[in-house]
C-alpha positions as CSV (number, residue, x, y, z in Angstrom):
1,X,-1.6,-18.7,-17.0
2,X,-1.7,-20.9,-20.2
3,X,1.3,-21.0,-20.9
4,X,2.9,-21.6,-17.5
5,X,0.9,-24.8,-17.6
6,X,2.1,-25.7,-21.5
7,X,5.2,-25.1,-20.0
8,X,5.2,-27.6,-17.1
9,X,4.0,-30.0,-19.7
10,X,6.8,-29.5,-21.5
11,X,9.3,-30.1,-18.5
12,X,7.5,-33.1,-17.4
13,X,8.3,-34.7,-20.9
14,X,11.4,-33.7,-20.6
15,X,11.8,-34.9,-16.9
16,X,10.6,-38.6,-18.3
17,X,13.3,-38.4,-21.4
18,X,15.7,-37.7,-18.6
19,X,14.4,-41.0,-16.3
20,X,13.8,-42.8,-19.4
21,X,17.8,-42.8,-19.9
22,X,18.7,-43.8,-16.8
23,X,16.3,-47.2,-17.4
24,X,17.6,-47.6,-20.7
25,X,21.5,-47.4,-18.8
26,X,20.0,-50.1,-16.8
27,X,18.8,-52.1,-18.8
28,X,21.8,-52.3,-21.3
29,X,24.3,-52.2,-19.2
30,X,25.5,-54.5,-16.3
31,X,27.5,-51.6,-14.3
32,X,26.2,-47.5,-14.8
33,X,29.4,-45.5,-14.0
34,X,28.8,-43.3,-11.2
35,X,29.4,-40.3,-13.6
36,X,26.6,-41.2,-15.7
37,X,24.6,-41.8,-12.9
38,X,25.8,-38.2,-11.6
39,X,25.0,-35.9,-14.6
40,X,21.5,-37.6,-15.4
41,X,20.9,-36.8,-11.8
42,X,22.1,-33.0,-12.2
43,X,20.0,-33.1,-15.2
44,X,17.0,-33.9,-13.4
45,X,17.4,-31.6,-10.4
46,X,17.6,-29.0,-13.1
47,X,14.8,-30.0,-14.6
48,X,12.8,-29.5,-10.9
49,X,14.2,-26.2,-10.4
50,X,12.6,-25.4,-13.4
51,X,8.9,-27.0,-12.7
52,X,8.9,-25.6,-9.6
53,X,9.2,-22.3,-10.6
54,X,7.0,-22.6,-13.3
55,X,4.5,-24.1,-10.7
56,X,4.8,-20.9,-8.9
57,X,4.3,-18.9,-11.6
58,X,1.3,-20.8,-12.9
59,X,-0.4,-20.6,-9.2
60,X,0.4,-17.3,-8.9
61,X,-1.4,-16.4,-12.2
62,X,-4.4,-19.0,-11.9
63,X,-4.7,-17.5,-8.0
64,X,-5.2,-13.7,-9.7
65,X,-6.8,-14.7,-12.5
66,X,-9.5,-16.8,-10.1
67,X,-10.0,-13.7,-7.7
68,X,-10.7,-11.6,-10.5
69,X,-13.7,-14.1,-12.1
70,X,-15.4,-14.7,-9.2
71,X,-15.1,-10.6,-8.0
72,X,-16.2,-10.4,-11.9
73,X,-19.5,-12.9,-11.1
74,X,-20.3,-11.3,-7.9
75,X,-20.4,-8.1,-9.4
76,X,-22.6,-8.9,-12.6
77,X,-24.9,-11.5,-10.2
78,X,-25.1,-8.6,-7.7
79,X,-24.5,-10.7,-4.8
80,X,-21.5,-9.2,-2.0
81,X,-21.3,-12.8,-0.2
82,X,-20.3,-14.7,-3.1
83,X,-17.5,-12.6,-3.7
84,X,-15.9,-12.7,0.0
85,X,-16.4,-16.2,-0.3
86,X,-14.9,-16.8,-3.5
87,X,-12.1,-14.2,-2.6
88,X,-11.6,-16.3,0.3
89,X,-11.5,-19.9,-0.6
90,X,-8.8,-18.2,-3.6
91,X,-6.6,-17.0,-1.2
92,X,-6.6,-19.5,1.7
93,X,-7.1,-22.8,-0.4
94,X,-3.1,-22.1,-1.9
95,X,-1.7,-21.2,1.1
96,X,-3.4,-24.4,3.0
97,X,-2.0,-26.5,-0.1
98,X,1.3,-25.1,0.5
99,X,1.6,-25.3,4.3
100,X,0.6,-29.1,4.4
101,X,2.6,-29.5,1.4
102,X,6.1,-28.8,3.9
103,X,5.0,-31.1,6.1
104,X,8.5,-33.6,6.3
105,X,7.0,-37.4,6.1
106,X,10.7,-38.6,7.2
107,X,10.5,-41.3,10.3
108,X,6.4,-41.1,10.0
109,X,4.1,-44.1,9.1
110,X,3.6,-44.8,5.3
111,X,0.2,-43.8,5.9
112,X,1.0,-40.2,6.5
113,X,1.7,-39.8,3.4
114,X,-2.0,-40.5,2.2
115,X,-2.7,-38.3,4.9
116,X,-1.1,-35.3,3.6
117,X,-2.1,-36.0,0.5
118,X,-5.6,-36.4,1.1
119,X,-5.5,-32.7,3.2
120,X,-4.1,-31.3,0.1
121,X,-6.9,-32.1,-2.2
122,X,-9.3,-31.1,0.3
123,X,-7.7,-27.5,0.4
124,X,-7.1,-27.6,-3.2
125,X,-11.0,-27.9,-3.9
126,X,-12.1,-24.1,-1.8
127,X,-11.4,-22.6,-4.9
128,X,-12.5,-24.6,-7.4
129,X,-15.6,-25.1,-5.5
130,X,-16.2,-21.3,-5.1
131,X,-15.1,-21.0,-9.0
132,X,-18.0,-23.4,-9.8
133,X,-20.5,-22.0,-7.7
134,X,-19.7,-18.6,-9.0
135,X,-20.2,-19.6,-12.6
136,X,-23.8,-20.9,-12.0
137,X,-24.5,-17.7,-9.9
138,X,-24.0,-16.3,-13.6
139,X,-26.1,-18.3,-15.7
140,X,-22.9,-20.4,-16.4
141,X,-21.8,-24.3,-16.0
142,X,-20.1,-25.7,-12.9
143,X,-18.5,-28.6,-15.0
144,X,-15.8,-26.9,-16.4
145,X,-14.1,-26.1,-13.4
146,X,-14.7,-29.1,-11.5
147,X,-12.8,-30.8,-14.5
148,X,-9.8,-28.5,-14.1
149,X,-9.8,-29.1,-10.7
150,X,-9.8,-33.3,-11.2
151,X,-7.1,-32.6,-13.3
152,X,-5.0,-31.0,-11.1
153,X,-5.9,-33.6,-8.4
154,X,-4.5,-36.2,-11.2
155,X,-1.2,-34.3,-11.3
156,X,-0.3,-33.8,-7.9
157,X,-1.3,-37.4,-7.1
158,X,1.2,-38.8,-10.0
159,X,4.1,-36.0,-8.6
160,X,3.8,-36.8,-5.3
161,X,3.1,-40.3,-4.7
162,X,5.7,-41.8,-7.3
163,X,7.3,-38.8,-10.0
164,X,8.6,-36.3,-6.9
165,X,10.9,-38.4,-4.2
166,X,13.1,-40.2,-7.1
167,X,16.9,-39.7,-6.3
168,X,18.8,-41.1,-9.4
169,X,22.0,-40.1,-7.6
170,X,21.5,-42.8,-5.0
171,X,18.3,-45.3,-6.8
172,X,17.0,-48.1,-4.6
173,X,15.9,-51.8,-5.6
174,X,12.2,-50.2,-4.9
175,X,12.5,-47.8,-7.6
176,X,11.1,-48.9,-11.1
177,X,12.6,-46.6,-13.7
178,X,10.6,-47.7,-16.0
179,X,7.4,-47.0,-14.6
180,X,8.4,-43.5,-13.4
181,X,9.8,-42.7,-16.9
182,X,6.2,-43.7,-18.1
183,X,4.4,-41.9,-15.3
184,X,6.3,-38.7,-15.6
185,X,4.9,-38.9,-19.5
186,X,1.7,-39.5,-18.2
187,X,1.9,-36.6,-15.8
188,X,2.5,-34.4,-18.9
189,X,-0.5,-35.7,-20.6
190,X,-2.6,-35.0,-17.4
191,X,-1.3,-31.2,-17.4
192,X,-1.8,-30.6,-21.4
193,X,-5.7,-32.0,-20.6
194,X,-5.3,-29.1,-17.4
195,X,-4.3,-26.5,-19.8
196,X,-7.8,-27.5,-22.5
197,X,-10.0,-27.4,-19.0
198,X,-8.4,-24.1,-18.0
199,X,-9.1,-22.5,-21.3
200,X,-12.8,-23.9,-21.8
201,X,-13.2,-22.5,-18.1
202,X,-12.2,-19.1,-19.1
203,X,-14.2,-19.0,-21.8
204,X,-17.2,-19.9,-20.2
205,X,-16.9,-17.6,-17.3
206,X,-15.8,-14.9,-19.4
207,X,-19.1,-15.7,-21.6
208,X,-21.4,-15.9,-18.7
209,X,-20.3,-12.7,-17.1
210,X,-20.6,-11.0,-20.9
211,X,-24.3,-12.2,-20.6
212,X,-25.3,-11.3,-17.7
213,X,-23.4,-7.4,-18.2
214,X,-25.5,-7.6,-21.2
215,X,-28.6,-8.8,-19.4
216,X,-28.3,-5.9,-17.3
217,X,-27.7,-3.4,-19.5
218,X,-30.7,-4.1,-21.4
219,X,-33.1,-3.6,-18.0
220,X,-31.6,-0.2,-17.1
221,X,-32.3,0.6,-20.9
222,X,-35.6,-0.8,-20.7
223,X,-36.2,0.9,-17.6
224,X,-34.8,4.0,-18.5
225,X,-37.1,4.3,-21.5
226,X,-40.8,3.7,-19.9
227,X,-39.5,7.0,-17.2
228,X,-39.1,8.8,-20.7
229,X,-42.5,10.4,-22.1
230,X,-43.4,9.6,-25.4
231,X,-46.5,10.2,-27.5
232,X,-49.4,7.4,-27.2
233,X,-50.4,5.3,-29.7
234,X,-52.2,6.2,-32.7
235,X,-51.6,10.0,-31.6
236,X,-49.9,13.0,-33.7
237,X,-48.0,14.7,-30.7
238,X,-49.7,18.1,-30.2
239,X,-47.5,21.2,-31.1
240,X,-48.0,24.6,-30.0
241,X,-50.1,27.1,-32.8
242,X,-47.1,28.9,-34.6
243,X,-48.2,32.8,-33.6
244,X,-49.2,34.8,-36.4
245,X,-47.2,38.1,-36.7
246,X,-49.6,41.1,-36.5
247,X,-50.2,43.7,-39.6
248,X,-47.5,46.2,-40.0
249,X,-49.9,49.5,-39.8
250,X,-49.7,51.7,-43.3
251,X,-49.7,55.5,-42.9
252,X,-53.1,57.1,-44.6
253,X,-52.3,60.5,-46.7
254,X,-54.7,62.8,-47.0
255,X,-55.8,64.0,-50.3
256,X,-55.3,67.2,-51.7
């Protein structure tokens, strides 16, 4: 999961480099040849391809990895609801980000956009939420996974509001090169802080379940051991008398 997100990182810096050109193209020259303009384009399609299948893969792993903590922290916390819930909110929460994520914005209001968006981070927060409440069902802290979750939010704001509908094959006047090149950098540094919150929120679930197994453990041993009979206090424990062998008789001879 780790390193699918170090990963998209990595592709969002080189997604910038690749915008970053194209400005610099601009900027220098008076006329950008349609062939330039053509393979940074390719370039960056590429580049998509590849984040979006890294996406997948890290959603796919954070998604398994998140049904498994809170199964994990219902389990050691004893409590049947919290699981379902958490189970749920990790399996519809993706899919509802997905579905309103399809939704074509082409001929609607500018608005709609927000709109979508806004729905998206809604969804997005069911399993974060349940992650959280799971943690401190164990003992642990809800922060950390409230913080991976703003984090994301960060990210998918940046990608879809200015990073994701750039064309370089066909730029308009509205599009600031620049600024994207910068925000696509930006968007990197959001998803490197993603991949520190991810790992501090494995650790402290991972942590907080180990505790509470632990915690549990010690009561059954606890328990088990006042059941067990053991000599009071102060007291020799009382052992049977070893029986003493009877005398072997001897045979009398009388005398002559």
């Amino acid at each position: 999961m780790l390193s699918f997100f170090a990963a998209l990182a990595c592709i969002e810096v080189g997604a910038g480099a690749v915008v970053a050109e194209a400005w610099r193209l601009h900027h220098d020259s008076a006329i950008v040849t349609v062939d330039e303009r053509w393979q940074l384009h390719l370039l960056l399609e590429r580049l998509r391809v590849m984040e979006g299948v890294i996406a997948m893969g890290a959603a796919a792993t954070t998604v398994l990895w998140g049904c498994i903590a809170v199964t994990n922290a219902a389990i050691a916390g004893r409590r049947r609801r919290t699981a379902l819930y958490g189970l749920s909110a990790w399996i519809v929460g993706p899919v509802l980000v997905g579905v309103v994520g399809r939704i074509t914005t082409a001929g609607r209001p500018a608005h709609f956009d927000v709109v979508i968006l806004t729905l998206q981070v809604f969804a997005l927060y069911l399993p974060f939420g349940a992650l959280s409440v799971a943690s401190a069902r164990v003992g642990g802290l809800r922060l950390p996974a409230l913080r991976w979750y703003i984090g994301l939010v960060l990210a998918l704001v940046v990608h879809r509001m200015f990073t994701g509908s750039l064309d370089l094959s066909t730029p308009t006047p509205a599009d600031d090169l620049g600024r994207t090149a910068v925000l696509y950098l930006v968007n990197a540094v959001v998803v490197g802080v993603i991949v520190v919150m991810a790992a501090e929120t494995t650790r402290e679930m991972h942590d907080a379940i180990g505790e509470r197994f632990a915690m549990h453990q010690h009561w059954k041993d606890d328990a088990r051991s006042r059941f067990l009979p053991r000599p009071a206090t102060g007291e020799q424990p009382v052992t049977a008398p070893t029986p003493v062998a009877a005398p072997t008789p001897v045979a009398v001879t009388p005398e002559s």
